[in-house]
C-alpha positions in Angstrom: -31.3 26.8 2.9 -28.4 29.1 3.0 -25.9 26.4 4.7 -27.0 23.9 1.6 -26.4 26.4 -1.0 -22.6 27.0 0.6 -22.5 23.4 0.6 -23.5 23.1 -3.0 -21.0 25.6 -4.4 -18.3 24.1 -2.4 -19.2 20.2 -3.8 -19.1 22.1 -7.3 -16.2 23.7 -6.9 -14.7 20.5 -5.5 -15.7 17.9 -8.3 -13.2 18.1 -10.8 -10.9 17.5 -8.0 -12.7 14.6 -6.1 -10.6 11.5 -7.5 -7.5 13.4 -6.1 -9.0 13.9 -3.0 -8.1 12.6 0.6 -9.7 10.9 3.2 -11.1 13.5 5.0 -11.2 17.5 3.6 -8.3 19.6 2.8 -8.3 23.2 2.5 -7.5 23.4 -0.8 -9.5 21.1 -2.5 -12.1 24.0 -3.5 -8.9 26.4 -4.8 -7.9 23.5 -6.6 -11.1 22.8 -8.4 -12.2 26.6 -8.9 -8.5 26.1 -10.5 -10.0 23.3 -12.5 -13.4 25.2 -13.4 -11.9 28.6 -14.4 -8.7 26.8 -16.8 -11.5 24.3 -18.6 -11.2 23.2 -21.6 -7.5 23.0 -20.7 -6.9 21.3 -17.5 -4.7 23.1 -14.8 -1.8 20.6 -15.0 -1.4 22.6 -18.3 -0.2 25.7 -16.3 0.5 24.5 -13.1 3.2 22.0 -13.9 5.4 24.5 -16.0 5.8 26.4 -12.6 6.2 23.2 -10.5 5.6 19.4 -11.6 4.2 18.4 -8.2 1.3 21.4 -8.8 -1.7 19.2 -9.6 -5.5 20.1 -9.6 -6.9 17.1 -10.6 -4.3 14.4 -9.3 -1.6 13.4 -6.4 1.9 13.8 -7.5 5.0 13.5 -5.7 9.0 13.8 -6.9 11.5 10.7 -5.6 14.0 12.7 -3.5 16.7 9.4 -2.5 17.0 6.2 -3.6 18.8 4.4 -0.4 19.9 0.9 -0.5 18.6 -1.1 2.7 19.9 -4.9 0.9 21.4 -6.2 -2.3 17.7 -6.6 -4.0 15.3 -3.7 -2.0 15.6 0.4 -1.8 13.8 2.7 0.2 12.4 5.6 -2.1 12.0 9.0 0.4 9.2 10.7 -1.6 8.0 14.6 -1.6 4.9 14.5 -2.3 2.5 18.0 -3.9 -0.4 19.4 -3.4 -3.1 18.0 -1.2 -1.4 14.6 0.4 -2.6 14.2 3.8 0.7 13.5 6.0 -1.6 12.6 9.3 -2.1 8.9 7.9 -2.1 6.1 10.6 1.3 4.1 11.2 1.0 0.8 9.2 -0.8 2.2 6.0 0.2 1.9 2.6 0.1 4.3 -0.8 -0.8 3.6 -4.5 2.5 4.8 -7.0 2.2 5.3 -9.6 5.6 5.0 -12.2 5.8 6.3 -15.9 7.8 3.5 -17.7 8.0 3.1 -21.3 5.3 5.6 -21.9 2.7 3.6 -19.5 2.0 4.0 -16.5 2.6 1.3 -13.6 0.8 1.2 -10.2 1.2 -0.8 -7.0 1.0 -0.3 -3.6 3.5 0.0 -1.0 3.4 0.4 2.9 4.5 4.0 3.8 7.7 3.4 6.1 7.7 6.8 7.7 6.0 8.0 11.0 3.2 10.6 9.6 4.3 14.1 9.7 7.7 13.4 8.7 10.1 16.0 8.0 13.7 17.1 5.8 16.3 17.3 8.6 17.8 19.9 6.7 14.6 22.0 6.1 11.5 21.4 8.6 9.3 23.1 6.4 9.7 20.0 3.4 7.6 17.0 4.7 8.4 13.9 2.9 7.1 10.1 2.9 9.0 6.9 2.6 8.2 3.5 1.3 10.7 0.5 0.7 10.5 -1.8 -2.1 11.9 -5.2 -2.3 12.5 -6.7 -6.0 10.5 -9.6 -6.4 11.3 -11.9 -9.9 8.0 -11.8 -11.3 7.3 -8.2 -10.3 7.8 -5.3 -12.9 7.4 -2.5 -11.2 9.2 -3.7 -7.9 12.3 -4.6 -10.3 12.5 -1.3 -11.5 11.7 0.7 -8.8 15.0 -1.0 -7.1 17.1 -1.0 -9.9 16.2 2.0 -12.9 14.4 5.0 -10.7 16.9 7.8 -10.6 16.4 10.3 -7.7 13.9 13.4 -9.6 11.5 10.9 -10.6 7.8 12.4 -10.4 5.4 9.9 -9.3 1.4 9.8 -9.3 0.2 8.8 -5.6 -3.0 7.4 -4.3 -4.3 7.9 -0.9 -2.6 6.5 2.3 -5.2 3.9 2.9 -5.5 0.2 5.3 -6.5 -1.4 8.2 -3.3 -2.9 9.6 -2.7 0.1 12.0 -1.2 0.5 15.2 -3.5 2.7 17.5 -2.4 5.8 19.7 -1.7 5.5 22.6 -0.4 1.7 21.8 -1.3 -1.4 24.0 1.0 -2.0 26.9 1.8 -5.2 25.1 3.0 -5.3 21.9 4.4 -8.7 19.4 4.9 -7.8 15.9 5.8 -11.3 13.7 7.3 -10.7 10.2 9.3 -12.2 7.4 10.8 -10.4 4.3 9.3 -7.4 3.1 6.6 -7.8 5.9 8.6 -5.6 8.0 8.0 -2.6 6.2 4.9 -1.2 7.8 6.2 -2.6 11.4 9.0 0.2 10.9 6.3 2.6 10.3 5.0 1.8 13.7 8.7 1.7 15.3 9.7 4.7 14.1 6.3 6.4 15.4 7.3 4.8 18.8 10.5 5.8 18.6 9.4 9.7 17.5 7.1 9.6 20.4 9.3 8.1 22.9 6.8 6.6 24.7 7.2 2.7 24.4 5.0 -0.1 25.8 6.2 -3.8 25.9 7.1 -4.6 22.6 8.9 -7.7 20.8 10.1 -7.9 18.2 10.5 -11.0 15.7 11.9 -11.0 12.1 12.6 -14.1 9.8 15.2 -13.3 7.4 17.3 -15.6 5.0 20.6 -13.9 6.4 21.7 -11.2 8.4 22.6 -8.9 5.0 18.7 -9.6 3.5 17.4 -7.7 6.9 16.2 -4.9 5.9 17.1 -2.1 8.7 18.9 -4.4 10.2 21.3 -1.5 11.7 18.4 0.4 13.1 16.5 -2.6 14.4 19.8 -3.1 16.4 20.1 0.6 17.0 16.5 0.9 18.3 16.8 -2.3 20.6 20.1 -0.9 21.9 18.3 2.5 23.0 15.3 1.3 24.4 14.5 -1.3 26.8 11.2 -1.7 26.2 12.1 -3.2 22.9 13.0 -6.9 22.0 14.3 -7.3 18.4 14.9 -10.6 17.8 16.1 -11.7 14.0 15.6 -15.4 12.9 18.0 -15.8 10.6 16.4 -18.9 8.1 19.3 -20.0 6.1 20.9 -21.5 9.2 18.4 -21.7 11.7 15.5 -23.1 9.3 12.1 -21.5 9.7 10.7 -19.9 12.7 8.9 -22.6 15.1 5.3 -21.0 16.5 5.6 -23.6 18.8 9.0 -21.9 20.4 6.7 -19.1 21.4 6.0 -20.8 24.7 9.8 -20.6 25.4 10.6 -17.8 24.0 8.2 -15.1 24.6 5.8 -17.1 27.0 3.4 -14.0 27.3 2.8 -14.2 23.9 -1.2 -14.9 24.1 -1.4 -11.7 26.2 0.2 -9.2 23.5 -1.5 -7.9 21.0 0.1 -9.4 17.6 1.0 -7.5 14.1 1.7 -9.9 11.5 3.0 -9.8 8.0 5.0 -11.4 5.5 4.9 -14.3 3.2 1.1 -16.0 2.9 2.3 -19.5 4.2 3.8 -17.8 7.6 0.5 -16.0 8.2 -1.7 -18.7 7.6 0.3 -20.8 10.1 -0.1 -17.7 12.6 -3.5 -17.3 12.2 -3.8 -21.2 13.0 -1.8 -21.0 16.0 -3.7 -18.1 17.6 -7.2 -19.8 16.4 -6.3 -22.5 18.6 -5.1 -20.6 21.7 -8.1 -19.0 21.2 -6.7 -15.5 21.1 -7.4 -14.4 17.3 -9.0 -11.3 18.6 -5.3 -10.3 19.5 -4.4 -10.6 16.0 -3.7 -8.2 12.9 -2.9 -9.8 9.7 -1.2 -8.0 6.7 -1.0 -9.4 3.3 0.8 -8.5 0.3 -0.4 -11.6 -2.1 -3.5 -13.2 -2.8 -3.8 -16.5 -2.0 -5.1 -18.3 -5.2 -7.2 -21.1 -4.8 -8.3 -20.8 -8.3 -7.8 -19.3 -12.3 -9.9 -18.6 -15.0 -10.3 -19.3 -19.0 -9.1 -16.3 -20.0 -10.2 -14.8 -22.7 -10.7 -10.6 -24.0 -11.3 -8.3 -21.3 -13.2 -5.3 -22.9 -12.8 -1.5 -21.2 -16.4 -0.4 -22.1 -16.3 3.5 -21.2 -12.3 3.6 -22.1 -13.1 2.0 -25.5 -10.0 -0.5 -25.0 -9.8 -4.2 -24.6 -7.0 -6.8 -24.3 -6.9 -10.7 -24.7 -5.2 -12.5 -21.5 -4.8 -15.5 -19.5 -6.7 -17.0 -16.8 -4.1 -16.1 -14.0 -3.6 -12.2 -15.0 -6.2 -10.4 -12.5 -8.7 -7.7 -14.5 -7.1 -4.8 -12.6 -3.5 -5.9 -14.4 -5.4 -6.5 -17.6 -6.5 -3.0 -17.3 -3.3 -1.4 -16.4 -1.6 -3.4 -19.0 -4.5 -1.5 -21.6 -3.9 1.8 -20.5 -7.3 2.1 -18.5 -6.9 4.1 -15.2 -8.3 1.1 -12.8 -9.4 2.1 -9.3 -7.6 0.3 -7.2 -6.6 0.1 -3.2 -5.0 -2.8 -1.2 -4.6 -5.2 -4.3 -5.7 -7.8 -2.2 -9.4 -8.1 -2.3 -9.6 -6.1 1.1 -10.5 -2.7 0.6 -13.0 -3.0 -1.9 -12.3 0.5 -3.5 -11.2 -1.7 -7.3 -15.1 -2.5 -7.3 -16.4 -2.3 -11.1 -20.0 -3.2 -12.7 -19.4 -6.5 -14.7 -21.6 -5.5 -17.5 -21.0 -8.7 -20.1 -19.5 -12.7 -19.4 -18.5 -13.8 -16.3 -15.6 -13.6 -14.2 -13.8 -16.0 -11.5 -12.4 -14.9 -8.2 -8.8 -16.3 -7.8 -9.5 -16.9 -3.9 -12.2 -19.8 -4.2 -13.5 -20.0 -7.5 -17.1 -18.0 -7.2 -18.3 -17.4 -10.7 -19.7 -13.5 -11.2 -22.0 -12.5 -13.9 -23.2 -9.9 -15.8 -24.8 -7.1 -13.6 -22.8 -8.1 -10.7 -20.4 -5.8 -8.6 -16.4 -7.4 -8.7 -13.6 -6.9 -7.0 -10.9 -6.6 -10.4 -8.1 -6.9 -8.2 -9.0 -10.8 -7.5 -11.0 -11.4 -10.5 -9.9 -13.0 -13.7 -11.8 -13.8 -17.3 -13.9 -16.6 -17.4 -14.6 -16.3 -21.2 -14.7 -13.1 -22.8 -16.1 -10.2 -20.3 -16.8 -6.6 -20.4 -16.5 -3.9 -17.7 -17.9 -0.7 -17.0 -15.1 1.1 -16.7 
């Protein structure tokens, strides 16, 4: 009785706090909500950010340190991040950020291109995170992120959060397969390699249109120069056309033995995952995705916000969990990709289409909003 009553005080204590939260417990999460508890009506943010912006009791924050170039169109943003962010993620993960632009707030999610537990080389005491950001023409946020955010920036964060991980202690054969921005949680995982300087097998392969749109193309080189272990081998697209699976056999004949990371573009994965299927070795392979393959749209139509008390008329190809950013409505959200399930909402009125094969959803069903769109006017509980 005693141990449920401790654990009663310390769930109470921790609930205005529990959307901020890790995976996993953190030590301060019940000083952070007594903080909540004992400042109510006014929230803490209303004391603790005059002392330091990144102080937050009810949210993750985090203040852009650098803005480095890596290519003409992408950035890598090295982030400090406050109270409670849990720097023991898994190589290969990604973060929700979240960017204050014209008094609204944008959210995506990026793969986090740091090792976890990553320091300042001047101060070993500051722990810091790093994602990279490629600008993409249709995408906002990615646009601005590599061409308006000024070093001093604070930032909301979610969670480091995904699948597409590379174990410890890694296999003895590694293959990692990307194009484009797909490298970016790849050199999570090489730089964890690297920090632990314990490398396996590994090869290497990344398409690129040319050698000035590789994204750490210097360190790939610098890394394959310092260990022998590693194979980094750049297919450079604008002269060499796209990368042949079928070269594999030449190339990199062991291929069906290593255990494969891929990411990049959807066309290139769906070819991979094709090629393994019929060597039979798909258990050997990780996928990554960064865009949802549409198979499908909607009528569009007005999405109402039932608890926010907002709603907002779009089209059939603009996913719920945009039409709710785009209202103001803080949307849970995750992988953005119909994978993680945490952007899972009651629809409560209409019906809804997923964008992957069409499936109609209706009213007192659970969606995903992230691959969801209006099939007629629809209401969420949210």
């Amino acid at each position: 009785m005693v141990q449920k009553s401790v654990q009663g005080i310390k769930a109470w204590l921790e609930a205005p706090v529990a959307e901020a939260k890790m995976a996993g417990k953190t030590r301060l999460d019940a000083l952070r909500g007594a903080a909540a508890r004992v400042t109510t009506p006014l929230l803490p943010d209303d004391y603790l950010h005059l002392v330091n912006p990144l102080w937050s009791a009810r949210e993750l924050r985090g203040r852009i340190v650098e803005v480095r170039p890596e290519t003409a169109d992408s950035v890598t943003l090295v982030i400090r991040p406050g109270w409670g962010f849990d720097f023991k993620f898994t190589p290969g993960q990604y973060i929700g950020i979240g960017v204050l632009v014209d008094g609204r707030w944008h959210w995506r999610s990026y793969s986090l291109t740091c090792p976890p537990d990553w320091t300042d080389a001047g101060n070993r005491r500051k722990r810091l995170i790093s994602i990279a950001v490629k600008a993409m023409p249709e995408g906002f946020l990615s646009s601005h992120l590599v061409n308006g955010v000024p070093a001093g920036t604070i930032v909301r964060l979610a969670a480091p959060q995904g699948g597409f991980v590379l174990p410890e202690p890694a296999p003895a054969k590694v293959l990692f397969v990307t194009a484009g921005s797909g490298i970016t949680p790849v050199m999570a995982m090489l730089r964890t390699l690297d920090r632990r300087g314990q490398w396996p097998d590994v090869v290497h392969i990344h398409s690129a249109r040319a050698a000035e749109d590789v994204m750490f193309g210097d360190e790939l080189k610098a890394l394959s120069a310092a260990h022998p272990n590693f194979t980094s081998h750049l297919h450079l697209t604008g002269t060499q056309g796209k990368f042949s699976l079928a070269e594999l056999d030449t190339l990199y004949p062991d291929w069906r033995e290593r255990e494969t990371w891929a990411c990049g573009p959807a066309a290139l994965l769906t070819d991979i995952e094709n090629h393994w299927a019929a060597a039979g070795v798909s258990d050997k392979l990780h996928v990554e995705r960064f865009e949802v393959e549409r198979a499908a749209s909607g009528e569009g139509g007005t999405v109402t916000f039932a608890r926010a008390g907002r709603s907002v008329e779009i089209d059939g190809a603009t996913s719920l969990l945009q039409a709710g950013e785009q209202a103001g409505v803080q949307m849970p959200f995750g992988c953005r990709m119909g994978i993680c399930q945490t952007c899972v909402v009651t629809l409560t009125e209409g019906h809804t289409r997923d964008l992957r094969n069409g499936a109609e959803r209706q009213a007192g069903e659970k969606i995903q909003t992230c691959i969801s769109v209006a099939a007629g006017d629809c209401t969420l509980d949210v």
